[in-house]
C-alpha positions, 0 to 999 in steps of 0.5 A, a space after each residue: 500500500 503506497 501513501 503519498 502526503 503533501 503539504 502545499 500552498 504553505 510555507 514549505 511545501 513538501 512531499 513524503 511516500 510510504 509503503 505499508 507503513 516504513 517511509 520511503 522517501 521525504 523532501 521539501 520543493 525548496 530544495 528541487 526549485 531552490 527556493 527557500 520556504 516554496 509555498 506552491 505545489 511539491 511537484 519536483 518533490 512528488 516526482 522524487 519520492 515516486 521515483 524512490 519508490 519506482 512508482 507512477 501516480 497510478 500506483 498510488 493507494 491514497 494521496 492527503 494533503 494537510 489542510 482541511 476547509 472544512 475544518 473548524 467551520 463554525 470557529 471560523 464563522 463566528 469570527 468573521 461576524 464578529 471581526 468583519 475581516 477586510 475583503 481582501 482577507 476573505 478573499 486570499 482564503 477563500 482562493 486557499 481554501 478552494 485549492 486545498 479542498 479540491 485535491 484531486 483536481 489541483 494534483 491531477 492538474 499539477 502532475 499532468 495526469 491524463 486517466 482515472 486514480 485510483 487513490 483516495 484523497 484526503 484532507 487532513 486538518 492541519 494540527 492533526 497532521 502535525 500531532 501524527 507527525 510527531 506521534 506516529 514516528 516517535 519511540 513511545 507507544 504512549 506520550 502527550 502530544 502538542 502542536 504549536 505553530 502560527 495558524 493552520 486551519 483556523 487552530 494555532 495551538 492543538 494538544 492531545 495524547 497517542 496510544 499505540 496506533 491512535 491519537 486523541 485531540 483533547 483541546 485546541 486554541 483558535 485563531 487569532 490567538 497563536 504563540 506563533 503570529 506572537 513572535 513573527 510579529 516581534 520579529 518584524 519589529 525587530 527588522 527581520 521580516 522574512 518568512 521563517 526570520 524568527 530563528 535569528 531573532 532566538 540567536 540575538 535573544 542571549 545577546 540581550 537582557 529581558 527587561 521588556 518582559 512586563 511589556 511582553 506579558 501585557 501582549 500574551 496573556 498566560 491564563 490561570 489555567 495553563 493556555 494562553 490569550 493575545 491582546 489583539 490590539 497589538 496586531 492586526 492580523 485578525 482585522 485587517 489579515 496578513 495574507 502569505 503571497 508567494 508568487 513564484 519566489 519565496 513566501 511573504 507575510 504581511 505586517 503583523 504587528 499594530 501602532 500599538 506596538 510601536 507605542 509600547 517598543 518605539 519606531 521598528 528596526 529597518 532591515 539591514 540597518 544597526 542593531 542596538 542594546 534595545 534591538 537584542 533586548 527585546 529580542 530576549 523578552 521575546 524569548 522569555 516570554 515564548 518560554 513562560 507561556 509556552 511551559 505554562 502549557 507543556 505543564 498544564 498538559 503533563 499535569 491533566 495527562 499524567 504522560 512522562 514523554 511528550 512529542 511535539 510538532 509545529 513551527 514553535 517547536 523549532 524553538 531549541 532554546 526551549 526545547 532544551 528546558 523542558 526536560 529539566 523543568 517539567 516532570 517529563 521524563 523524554 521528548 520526541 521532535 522529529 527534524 521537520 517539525 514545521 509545516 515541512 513535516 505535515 506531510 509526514 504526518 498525513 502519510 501517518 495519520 492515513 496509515 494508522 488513524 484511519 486505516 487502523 495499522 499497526 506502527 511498525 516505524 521509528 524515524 531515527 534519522 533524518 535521510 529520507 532525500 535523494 542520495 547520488 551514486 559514484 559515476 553521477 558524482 564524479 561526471 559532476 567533478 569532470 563537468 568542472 574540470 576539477 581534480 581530485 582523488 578517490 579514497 576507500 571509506 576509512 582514508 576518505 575519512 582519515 583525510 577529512 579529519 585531517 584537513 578540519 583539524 588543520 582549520 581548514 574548512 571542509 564540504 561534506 556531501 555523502 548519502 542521502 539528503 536531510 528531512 528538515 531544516 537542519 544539515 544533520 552530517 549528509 550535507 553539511 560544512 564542517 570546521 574546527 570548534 576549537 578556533 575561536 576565529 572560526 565563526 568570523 571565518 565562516 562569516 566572511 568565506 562563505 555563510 556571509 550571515 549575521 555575526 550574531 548568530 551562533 554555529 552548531 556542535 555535533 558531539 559523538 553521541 557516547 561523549 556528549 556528557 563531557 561537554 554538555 549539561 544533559 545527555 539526553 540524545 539529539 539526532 535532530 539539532 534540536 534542543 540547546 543544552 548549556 556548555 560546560 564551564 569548563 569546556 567553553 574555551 575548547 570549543 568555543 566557535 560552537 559555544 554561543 554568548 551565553 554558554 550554550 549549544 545546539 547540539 546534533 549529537 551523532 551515534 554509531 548506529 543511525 550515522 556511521 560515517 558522519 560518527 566515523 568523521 567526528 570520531 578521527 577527528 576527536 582522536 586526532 585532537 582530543 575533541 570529539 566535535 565539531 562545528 556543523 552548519 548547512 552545505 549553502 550560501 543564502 540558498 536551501 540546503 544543496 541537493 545534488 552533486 553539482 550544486 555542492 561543486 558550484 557553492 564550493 566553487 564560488 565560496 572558500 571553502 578549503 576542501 569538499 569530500 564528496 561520495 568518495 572523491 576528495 578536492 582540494 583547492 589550490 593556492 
């Protein structure tokens, strides 16, 4: 039984296939068009995953999207006739809302299909598809769930628990209260106004103090009970709307926030311009209270549920630095986010929403590694080498290696392309840049070389899965990236290109069995310089992440990056 899901006219649009119940295939359309957050339709991702699977549509048993219009109907009714959004608020949903609900005609159009299907589609609502995301491919048989993200399907925040093969929703917060909207608004303030910008606003937050924090809980107002409640008039997004346009590029968001903000935290920031002492102060009440009101929730529903695992999903589950609290901070004993816990990762879970709480399978699944995209053999990597005229040498596994420890321990910096590509937002060790934490220059290096990124925004550490205790605060293990644990005090200066401002990590940690080769690199590495990490950021350049042979040649081509291993081969740039 072959199940296609896909998230599509939402930021990261993506596309997932599995076959009776074990995945065969997951990838975001950026990565295909290269444009980051694509919020059209996966087609370049659909024809990927089938390809995977040595499939046409025809075979396909049933195809979901995560979206359901008709969900929350009465919710959204009484809103309207309360708020009377502006026309061209109605409007933009309306046309949203028609593309979604008519799947069969949308993807028959989209992928040219000339002839009868014969899956059967499904509309699955959005927080649902984010719970199973987070449910159906964790380790528990019995866990809490909570999905939080800026809006889907006219719920921003949805909890409930799973057992075995089944999920129950036991209560949602609606729009147009969300935590989601709540930190993209600021974010905008702050001057960051692309989509998904609210990473680098968490990456400024430590630079600053959280003396703004009595301002922050006048706008999110944490309930006796555990949720939460905006005071709209800090926005505007529930009058006069902030519809997502794309239009062939990356998706954009209207203004969020409302003159009241700017009365409360002064004129915003303008892109691009300085960043002051009240910039990174805000940024760090932002954070705060993030963090306040969503630990008032995570409490709230380990309290009623008496689970002690929680999995979660939504764009706020991308937040690490929260992430990283939970655990010490609640009576939660484990924690489940699998690596596209955005809107990227609906598909994943309407795949598994179909497969069990429909169709009543059995979970036979545990996503424990994030390769799930297109891997490329050895005659496609080199014909890309000789299209660039590029010399370079082949190694067996254990010199590759060897070599690629060697050049990063050198403070040179490495391109590192193997397997398969990473599900998610994060380079996780298939396509990743890797470099020496123990510099303390690296960061700069990075910057100016090749990233050209905003200084203030820190490098990530992967640690040997066995050693992460001897650098970090918590062992718990972090395939995915994240979670942000503190650095020990007495490790910040060995490693302090991946040691944030304020003693913390985003740590990847790296085991033997789910990554043998990127362990195998890590693990050379330690035993040539006593450190077992090392710096870990995504193969690109103000790009998605590179997909294929050729687009890891030309960002190392066009950058200064030292060396790339690629599949076997090893090129060295000359000076």
């Amino acid at each position: 039984m072959y199940i296609l899901g896909i998230n599509a006219y939402h930021g990261g649009a993506s596309a997932c296939l599995i076959e009776d119940g074990r995945l065969v295939a997951a990838a975001e359309e950026e990565r295909f068009n290269r444009v980051k957050y694509w919020a059209g339709f996966p087609t370049q991702a659909i024809r990927y995953v089938l390809d995977e699977a040595g499939i046409t549509v025809f075979d396909l048993d049933h195809i979901g999207i995560s979206r359901d219009p008709k969900a929350n109907l009465m919710q959204a009714a009484l809103f309207a006739f309360r708020n009377r959004p502006t026309l061209s608020m109605v409007r933009d949903k309306l046309s949203n809302s028609m593309k979604v609900g008519s799947l069969k005609t949308v993807f028959s159009e989209q992928m040219g299909v000339n002839g009868a299907l014969k899956a059967e589609f499904h509309n699955v609502e959005h927080h649902r598809a984010h719970m199973a995301s987070a449910f159906f491919v964790s380790p528990f048989d019995d866990a809490a769930i909570l999905s939080v993200d800026g809006a889907g399907d006219f719920v921003t925040t949805m909890w409930g628990t799973g057992q075995g093969n089944r999920l129950t929703v036991l209560d949602e917060i609606n729009f147009p209260h969300s935590l989601g909207i709540f930190y993209n608004a600021v974010t905008q303030w702050l001057g960051f106004p692309k989509y998904g910008d609210e990473g680098k606003v968490m990456g400024l937050a430590p630079y600053g103090e959280p003396i703004y924090i009595d301002a922050m809980r006048k706008i999110v107002r944490v309930q006796s009970d555990g949720t939460f409640e905006l005071d709209l008039d800090y926005f505007v997004h529930h009058a006069e709307g902030a519809a997502m346009t794309w239009a062939g590029g990356e998706p954009t968001i209207g203004t969020l926030f409302s003159s009241k903000m700017v009365e409360t935290f002064g004129e915003p920031r303008v892109p691009r311009s300085e960043i002051t002492r009240q910039h990174m102060d805000v940024a760090a009440s932002l954070q705060a209270m993030l963090e306040e009101a969503e630990m008032a929730l995570v409490q709230k529903i380990q309290r009623e549920t008496g689970k002690k695992t929680l999995c979660m999903a939504g764009g706020v589950a991308l937040n690490s630095a929260f992430n990283g609290k939970i655990l010490p901070n609640t009576a939660f004993e484990d924690i489940y986010i699998q690596p596209a816990a955005g809107d990227a990762g609906t598909s994943l879970g309407v795949c598994y929403y179909i497969y069990h709480q429909i169709l009543g399978q059995p979970r036979t699944y545990i996503m424990n590694d994030a390769y799930t995209g297109p891997s490329y053999d050895e005659h496609h990597i080199r014909q890309a080498l000789d299209a660039q005229g590029l010399r370079y040498e082949r190694y067996d596994e254990d010199q590759l290696v060897r070599r690629a420890a060697e050049i990063v321990a050198s403070g040179d910096v490495l391109g590192w392309f193997q397997g398969r590509m990473e599900w998610g937002p994060r380079a996780l060790g298939n396509r990743s840049i890797i470099a020496d934490p123990r510099r303390d220059d690296m960061k700069d290096i990075l910057n100016a070389r090749i990233k050209h990124r905003e200084k203030f925004r820190p490098f990530a550490p992967s640690v040997l899965l066995e050693r992460t205790g001897e650098y970090f605060d918590q062992t718990y293990p972090d395939p995915f990236m994240i979670k942000v644990y503190n650095v020990l005090p007495e490790k910040r200066a060995e490693i302090p290109a991946v040691t944030h401002v304020d003693g913390t990590g985003r740590l990847q940690t790296v085991s033997r069995e789910h990554a043998p080769l990127y362990w195998s690199l890590i693990h050379a590495f330690g035993e040539l310089t006593g450190t077992p990490v090392v710096l870990n950021t995504s193969f690109n350049e103000n790009e998605p992440i590179v997909r294929t042979p050729a687009e890891a040649i030309d960002c190392f081509t066009r950058t200064r990056m030292d060396a790339l291993a690629i599949g076997p081969f090893l090129v060295r740039k000359t000076t």
